[in-house]
N, CA, C and O of each residue as an XYZ file, in Angstrom:
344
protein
N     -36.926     -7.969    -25.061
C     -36.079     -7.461    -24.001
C     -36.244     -5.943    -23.946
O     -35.949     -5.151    -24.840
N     -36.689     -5.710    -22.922
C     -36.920     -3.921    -23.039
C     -35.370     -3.062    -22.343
O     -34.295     -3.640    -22.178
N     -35.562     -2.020    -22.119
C     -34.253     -1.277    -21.872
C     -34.111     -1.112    -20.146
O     -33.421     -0.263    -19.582
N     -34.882     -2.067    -19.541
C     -34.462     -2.076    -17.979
C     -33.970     -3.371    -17.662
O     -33.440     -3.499    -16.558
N     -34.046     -4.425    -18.467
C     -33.004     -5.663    -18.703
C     -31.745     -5.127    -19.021
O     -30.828     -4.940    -18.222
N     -31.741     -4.820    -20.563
C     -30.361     -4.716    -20.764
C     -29.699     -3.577    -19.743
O     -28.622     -3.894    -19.238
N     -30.306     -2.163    -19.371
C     -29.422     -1.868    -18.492
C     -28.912     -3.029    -16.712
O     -27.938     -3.044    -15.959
N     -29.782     -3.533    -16.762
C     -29.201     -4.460    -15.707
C     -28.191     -5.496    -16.257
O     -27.165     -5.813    -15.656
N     -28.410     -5.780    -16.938
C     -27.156     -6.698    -17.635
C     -25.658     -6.360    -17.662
O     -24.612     -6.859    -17.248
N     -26.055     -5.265    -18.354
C     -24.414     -4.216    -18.102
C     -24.173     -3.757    -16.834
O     -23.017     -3.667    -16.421
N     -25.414     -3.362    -15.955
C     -24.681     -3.169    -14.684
C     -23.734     -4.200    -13.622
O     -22.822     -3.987    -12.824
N     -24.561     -5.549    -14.132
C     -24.194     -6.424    -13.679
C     -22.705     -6.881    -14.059
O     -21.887     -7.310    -13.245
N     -22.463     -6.692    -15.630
C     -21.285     -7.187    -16.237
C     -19.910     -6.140    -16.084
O     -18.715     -6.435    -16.090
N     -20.478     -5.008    -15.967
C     -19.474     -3.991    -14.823
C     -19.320     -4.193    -13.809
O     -18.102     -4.160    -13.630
N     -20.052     -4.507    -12.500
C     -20.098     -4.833    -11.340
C     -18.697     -6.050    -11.304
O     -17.762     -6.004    -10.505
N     -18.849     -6.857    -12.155
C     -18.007     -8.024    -12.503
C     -16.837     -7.896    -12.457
O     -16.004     -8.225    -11.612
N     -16.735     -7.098    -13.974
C     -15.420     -6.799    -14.305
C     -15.041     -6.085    -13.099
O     -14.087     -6.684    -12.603
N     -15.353     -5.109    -12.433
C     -14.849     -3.747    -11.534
C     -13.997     -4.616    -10.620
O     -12.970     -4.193    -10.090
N     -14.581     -6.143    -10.422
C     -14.487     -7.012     -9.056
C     -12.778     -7.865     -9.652
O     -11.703     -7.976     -9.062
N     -13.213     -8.313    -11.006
C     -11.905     -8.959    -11.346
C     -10.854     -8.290    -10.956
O      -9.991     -8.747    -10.206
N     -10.862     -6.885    -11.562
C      -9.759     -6.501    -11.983
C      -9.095     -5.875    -10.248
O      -7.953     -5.980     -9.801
N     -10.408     -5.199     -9.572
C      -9.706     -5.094     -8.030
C      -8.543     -6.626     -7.223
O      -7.567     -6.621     -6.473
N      -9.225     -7.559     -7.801
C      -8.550     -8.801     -7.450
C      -6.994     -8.946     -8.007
O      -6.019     -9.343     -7.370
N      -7.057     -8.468     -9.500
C      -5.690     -8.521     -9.976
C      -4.723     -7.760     -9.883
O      -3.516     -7.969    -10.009
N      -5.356     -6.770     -9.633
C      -4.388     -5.349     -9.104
C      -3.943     -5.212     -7.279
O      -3.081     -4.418     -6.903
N      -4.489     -5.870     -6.591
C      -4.485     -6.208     -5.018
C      -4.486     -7.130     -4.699
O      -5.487     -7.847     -4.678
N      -3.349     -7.459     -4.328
C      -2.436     -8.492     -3.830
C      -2.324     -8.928     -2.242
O      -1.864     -9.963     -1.760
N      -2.836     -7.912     -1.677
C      -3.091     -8.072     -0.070
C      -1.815     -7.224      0.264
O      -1.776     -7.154      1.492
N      -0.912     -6.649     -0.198
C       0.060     -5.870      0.687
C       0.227     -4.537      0.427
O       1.168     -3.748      0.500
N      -1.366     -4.466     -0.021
C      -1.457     -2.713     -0.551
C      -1.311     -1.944      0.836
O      -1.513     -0.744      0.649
N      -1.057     -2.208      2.024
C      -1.152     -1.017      2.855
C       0.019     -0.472      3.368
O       0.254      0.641      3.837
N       0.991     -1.851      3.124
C       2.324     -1.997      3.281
C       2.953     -0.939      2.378
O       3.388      0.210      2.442
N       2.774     -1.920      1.510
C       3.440     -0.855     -0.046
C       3.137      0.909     -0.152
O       3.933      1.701     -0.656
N       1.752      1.289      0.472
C       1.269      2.676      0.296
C       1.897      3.054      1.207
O       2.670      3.978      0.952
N       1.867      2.608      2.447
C       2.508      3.418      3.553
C       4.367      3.916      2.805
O       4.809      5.064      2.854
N       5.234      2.534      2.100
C       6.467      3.193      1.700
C       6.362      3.884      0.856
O       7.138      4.805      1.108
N       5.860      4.082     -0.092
C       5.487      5.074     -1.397
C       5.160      6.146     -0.840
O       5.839      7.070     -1.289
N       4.138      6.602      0.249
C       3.909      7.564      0.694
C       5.418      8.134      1.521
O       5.585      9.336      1.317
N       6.412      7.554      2.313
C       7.138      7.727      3.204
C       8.256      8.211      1.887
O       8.851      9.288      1.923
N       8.368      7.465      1.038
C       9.338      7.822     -0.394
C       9.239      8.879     -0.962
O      10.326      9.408     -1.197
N       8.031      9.623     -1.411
C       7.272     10.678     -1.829
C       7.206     11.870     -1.155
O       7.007     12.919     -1.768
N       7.401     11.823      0.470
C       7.959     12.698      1.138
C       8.927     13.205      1.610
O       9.138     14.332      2.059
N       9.964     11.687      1.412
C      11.558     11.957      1.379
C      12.100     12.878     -0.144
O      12.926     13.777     -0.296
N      11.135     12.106     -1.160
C      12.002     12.890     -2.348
C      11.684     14.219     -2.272
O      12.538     15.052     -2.575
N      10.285     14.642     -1.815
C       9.676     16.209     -1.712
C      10.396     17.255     -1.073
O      10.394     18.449     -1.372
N      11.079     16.613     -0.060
C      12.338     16.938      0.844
C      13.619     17.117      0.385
O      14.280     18.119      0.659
N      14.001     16.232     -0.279
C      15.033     16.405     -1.258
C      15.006     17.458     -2.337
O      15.727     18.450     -2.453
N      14.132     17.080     -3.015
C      13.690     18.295     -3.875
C      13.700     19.657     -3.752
O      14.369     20.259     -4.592
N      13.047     20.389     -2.797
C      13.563     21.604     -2.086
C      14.465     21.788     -1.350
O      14.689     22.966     -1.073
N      15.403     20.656     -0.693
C      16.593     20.990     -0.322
C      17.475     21.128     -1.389
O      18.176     22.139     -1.426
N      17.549     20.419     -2.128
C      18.301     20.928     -3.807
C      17.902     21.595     -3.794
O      18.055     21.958     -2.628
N      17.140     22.530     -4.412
C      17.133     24.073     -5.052
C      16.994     25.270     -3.916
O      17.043     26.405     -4.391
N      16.856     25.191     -2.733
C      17.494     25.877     -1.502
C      19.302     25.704     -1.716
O      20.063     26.659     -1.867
N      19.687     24.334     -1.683
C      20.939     24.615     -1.898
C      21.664     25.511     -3.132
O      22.632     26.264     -3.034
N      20.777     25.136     -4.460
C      21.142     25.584     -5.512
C      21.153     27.348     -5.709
O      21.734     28.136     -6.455
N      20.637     27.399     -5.127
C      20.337     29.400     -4.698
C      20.778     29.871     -3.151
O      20.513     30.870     -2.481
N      21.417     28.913     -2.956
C      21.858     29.622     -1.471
C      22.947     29.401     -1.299
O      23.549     30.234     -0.622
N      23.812     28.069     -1.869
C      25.505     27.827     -2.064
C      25.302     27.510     -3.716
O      24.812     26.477     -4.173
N      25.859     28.787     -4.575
C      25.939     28.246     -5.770
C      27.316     27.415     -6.065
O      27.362     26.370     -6.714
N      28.112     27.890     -5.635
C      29.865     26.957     -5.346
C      29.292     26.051     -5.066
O      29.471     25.410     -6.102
N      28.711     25.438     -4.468
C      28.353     23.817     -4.119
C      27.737     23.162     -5.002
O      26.712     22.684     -4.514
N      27.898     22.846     -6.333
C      27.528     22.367     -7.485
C      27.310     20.886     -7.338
O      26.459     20.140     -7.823
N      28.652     20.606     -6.269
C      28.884     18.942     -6.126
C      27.682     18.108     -5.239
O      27.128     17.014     -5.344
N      27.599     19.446     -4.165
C      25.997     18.820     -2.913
C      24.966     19.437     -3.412
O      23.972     19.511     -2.691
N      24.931     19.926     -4.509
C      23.350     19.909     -5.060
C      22.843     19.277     -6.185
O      21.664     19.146     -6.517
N      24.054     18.823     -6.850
C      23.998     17.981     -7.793
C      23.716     15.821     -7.207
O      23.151     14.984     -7.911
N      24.299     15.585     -5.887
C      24.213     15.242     -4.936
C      22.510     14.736     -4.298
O      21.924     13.653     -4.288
N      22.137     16.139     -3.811
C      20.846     16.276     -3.372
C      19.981     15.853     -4.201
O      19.113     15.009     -3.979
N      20.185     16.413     -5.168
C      19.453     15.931     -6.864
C      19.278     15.020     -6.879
O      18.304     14.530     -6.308
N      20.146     14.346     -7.546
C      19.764     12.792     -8.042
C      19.746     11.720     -6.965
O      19.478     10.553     -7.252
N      20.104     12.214     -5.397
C      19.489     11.354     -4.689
C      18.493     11.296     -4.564
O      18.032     10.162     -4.432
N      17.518     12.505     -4.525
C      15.847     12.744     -4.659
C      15.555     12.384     -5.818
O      14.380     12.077     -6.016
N      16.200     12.332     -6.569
C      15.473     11.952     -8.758
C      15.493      9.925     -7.924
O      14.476      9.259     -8.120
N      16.892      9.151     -6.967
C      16.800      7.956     -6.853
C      15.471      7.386     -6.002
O      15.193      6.200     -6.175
N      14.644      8.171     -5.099
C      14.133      7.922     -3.856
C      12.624      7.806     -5.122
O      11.831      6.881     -4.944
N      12.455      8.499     -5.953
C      11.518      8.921     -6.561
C      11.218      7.780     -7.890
O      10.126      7.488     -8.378
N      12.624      7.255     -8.279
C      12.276      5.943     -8.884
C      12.206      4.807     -8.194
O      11.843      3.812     -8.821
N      12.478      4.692     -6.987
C      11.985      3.560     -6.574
C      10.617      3.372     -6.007
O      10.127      2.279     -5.727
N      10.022      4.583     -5.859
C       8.415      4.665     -5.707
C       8.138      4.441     -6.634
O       7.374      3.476     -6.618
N       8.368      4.888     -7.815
C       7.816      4.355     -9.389
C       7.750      3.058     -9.122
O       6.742      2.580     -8.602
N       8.834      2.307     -9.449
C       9.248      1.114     -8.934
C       8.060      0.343     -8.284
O       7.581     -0.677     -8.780
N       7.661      0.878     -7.213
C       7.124      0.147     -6.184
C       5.552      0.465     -6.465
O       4.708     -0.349     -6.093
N       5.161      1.716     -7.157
C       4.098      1.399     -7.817
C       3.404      0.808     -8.702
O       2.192      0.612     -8.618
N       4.151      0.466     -9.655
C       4.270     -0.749    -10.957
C       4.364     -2.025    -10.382
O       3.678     -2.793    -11.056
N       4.859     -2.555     -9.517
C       5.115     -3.566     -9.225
C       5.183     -4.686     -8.146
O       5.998     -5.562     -7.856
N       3.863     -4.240     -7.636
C       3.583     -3.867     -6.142
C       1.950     -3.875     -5.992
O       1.428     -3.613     -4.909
């Protein structure tokens, strides 16, 4: 067996695997799912700088930036969420 077999062998047995694993990871509603992850990712990005705009621009408002916060920290785990499991 010289060394232009075995590299075809492995190319082949990568080619393979590359194919399984696209199959197990894509489910058919990847465009669905990207489009909300993407739409999530820009809501929390939004959030995110509206908290710390608020946080330096009404410091008395501890309650709506604390608020802003962890509604953007919530928008941001459910993209997690939806990337894991999805």
């Amino acid at each position: 067996m010289n060394q232009e077999e075995i590299d075809k062998i492995i190319a082949e047995a990568v080619a393979d695997s590359k194919s399984k694993n696209k199959k197990k990871w894509h489910k058919g509603k990847g465009d669905q799912v990207a489009k909300a992850r993407r739409v999530l990712n820009w809501l929390f990005m939004i959030g995110f700088v509206a908290a710390i705009i608020i946080y330096f621009v009404l410091p008395e408002q501890r309650v709506l930036f604390f608020s802003v916060g962890f509604g953007a920290i919530a928008l941001k785990l459910v993209e997690f969420y939806l990337r894991f499991m999805f």
